[in-house]
C-alpha positions as CSV (number, residue, x, y, z in Angstrom):
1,X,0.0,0.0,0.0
2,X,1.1,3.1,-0.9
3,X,0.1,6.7,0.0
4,X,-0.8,9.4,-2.4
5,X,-0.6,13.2,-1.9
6,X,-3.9,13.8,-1.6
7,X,-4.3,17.1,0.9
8,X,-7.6,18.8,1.8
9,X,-7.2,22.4,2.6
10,X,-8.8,24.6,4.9
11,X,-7.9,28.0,6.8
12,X,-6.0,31.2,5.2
13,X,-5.3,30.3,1.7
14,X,-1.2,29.0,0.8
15,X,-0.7,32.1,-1.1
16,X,-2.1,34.6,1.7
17,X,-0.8,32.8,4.8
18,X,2.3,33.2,6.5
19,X,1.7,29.9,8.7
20,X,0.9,26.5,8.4
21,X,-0.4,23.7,10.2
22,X,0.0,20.4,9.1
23,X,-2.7,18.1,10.6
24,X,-2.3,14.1,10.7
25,X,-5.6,12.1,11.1
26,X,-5.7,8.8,12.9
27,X,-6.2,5.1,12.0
28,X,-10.3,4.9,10.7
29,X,-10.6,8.8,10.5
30,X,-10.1,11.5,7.4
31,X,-8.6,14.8,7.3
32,X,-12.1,15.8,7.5
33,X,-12.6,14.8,10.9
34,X,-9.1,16.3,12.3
35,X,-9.5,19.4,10.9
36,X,-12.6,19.8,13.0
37,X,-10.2,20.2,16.0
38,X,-9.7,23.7,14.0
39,X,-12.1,25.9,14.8
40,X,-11.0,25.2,18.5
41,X,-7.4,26.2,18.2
42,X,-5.9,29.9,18.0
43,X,-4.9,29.2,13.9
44,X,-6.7,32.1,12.5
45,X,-4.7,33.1,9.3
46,X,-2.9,30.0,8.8
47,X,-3.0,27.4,6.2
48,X,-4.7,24.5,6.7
49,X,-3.3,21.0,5.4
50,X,-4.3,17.6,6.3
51,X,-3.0,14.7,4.1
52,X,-5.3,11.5,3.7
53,X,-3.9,8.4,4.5
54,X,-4.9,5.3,1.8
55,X,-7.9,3.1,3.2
56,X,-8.0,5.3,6.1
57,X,-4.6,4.3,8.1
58,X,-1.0,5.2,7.3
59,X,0.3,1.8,8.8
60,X,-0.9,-1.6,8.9
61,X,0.3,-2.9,12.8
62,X,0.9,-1.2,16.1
63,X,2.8,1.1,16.3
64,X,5.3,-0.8,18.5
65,X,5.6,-2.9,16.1
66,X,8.9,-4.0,14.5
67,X,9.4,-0.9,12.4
68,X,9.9,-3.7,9.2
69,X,6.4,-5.1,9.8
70,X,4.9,-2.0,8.8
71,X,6.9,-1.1,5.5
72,X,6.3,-0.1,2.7
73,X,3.4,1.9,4.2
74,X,5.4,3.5,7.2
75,X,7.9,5.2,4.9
76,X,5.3,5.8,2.4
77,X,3.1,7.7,4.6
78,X,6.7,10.0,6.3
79,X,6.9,10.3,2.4
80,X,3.8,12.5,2.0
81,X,4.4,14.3,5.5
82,X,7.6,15.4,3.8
83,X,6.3,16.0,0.5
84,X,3.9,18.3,2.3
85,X,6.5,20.0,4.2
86,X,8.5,20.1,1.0
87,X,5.5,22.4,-0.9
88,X,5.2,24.6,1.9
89,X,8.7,25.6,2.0
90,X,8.1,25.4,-2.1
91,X,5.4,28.4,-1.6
92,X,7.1,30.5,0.4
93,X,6.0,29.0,4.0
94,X,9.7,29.2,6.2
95,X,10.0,26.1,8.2
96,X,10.1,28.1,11.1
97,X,6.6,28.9,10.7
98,X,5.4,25.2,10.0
99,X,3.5,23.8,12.7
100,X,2.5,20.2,12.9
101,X,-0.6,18.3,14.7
102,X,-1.4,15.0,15.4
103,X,-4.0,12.4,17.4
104,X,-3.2,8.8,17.9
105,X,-1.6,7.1,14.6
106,X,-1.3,10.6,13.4
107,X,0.7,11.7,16.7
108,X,2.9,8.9,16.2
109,X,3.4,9.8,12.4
110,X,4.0,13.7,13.0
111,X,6.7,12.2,16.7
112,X,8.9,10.1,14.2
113,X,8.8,12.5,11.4
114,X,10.0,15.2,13.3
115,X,12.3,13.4,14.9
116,X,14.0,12.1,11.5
117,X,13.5,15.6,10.4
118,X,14.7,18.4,13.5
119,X,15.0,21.5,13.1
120,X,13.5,25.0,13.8
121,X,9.6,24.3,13.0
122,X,6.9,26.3,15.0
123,X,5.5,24.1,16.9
124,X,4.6,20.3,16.8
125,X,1.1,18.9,19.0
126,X,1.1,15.0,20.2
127,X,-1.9,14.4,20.7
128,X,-1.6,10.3,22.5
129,X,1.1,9.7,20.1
130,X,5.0,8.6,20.5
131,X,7.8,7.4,18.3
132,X,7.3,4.5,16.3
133,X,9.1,0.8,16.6
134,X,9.1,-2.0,18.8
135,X,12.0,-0.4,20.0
136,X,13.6,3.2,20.0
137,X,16.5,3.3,17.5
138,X,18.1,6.5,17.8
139,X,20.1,5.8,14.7
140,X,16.8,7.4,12.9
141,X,16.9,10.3,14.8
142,X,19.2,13.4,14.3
143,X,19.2,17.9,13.8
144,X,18.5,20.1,16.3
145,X,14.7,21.6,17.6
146,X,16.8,24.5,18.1
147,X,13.8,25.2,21.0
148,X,10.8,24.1,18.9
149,X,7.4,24.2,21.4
150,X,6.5,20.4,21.4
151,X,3.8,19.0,23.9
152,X,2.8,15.3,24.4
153,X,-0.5,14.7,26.3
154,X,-2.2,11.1,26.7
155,X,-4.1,9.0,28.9
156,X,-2.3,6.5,31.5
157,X,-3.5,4.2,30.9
158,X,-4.4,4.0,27.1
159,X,-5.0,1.3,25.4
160,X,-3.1,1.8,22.1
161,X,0.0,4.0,23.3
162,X,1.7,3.1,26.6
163,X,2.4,6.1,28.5
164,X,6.4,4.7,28.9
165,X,6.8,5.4,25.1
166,X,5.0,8.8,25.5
167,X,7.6,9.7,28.2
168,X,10.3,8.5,26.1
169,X,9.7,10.0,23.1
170,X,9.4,13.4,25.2
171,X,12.8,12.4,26.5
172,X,14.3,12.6,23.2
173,X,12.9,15.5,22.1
174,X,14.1,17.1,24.5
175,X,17.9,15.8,24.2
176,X,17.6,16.9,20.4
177,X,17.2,20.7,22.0
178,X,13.1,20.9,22.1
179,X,11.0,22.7,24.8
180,X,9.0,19.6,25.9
181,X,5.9,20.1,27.8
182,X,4.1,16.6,29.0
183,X,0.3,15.9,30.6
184,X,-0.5,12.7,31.4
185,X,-4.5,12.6,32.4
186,X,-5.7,9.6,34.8
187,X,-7.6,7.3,33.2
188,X,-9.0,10.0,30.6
189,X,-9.5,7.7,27.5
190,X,-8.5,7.7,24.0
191,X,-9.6,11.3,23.2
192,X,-8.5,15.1,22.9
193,X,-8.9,16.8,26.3
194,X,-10.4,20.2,26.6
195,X,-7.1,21.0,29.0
196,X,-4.8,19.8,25.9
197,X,-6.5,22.5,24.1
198,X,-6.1,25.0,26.4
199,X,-2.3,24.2,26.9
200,X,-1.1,23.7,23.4
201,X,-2.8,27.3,22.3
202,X,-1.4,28.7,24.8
203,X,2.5,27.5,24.6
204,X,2.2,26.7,21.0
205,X,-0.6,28.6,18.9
206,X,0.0,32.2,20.2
């Protein structure tokens, strides 16, 4: 399976924006339903841009899976998050006003892309997401945040993500030089918090 770059827009049109928010849906959703976390979020004059995933999922397995078990579709799908990145840049979008936004496969997808990918970006939203692989190989990993805003909120526990990976992938993040902020909510669920929200416009969308 392979992933085409198929990208619904919404928000301040490419040519008229100075930002952009890339937004990554999760397994069984559409760009459609993650861009509905817009209207919530302090993005007014941005460009929108959420890619769609083939068949509704970017990767087959867990993603604590062995990394191998979900090629071609895993490299396929950082693929389009980079070809996205790649036609912002292309239209006059610095990196340092690219902003990136994810919930559950979607937040793993925008932890390990960032992570292969660091540099200056304007901020990047976990939402119950971490770095992908049975293990963490740091050998993926390299650049420098250079103080990026990055926040990781989840649920301990959650059934998909456990919250060890979340605090590891924070970990990292902030070795490679990002300003990490981490919630962890009690038994919240697999969901977006109204307090994630708050925190993430706040320290991120400003």
């Amino acid at each position: 399976m392979q992933h085409s770059f198929d990208i619904v827009y919404k928000g301040t049109p490419l040519e008229e924006a100075e930002k952009a928010l890339i937004l990554l849906h999760g397994r069984g959703a559409s760009p459609e339903s993650i861009l509905s976390l817009a209207p919530l979020l302090n993005v007014e004059g941005y460009a929108l841009l959420a890619p769609r995933a083939t068949n509704h999922t970017w990767y087959p397995y867990s993603f604590l899976a062995p990394v191998t078990d979900n090629e071609p579709w895993l490299s396929s799908a950082l693929a389009v998050v980079k070809q996205t990145v790649d036609h912002l840049i292309a239209s006059g979008i610095e990196a340092e006003n690219i902003y990136f936004l994810g919930f559950s496969q979607g937040a793993c997808l925008v932890s390990e892309f960032t992570a292969r990918h660091a540099r200056r970006y304007g901020g990047i939203v976990a939402f119950t997401g971490g770095l992908i692989g049975k293990e963490i190989d740091r050998s993926h990993y390299g650049g420098d945040f250079e103080q990026t805003p990055i926040f990781f909120g989840t649920s301990d526990p959650d059934f998909h993500v456990p919250v060890e990976r979340v605090y590891a992938s924070a970990n990292l993040a902030r070795e490679m030089n990002g300003d990490v902020t981490e919630k962890v909510y009690p038994n919240r669920g697999h969901t977006i918090s109204e307090d994630e929200i708050e925190i993430v416009n706040r320290l991120i969308f400003k």
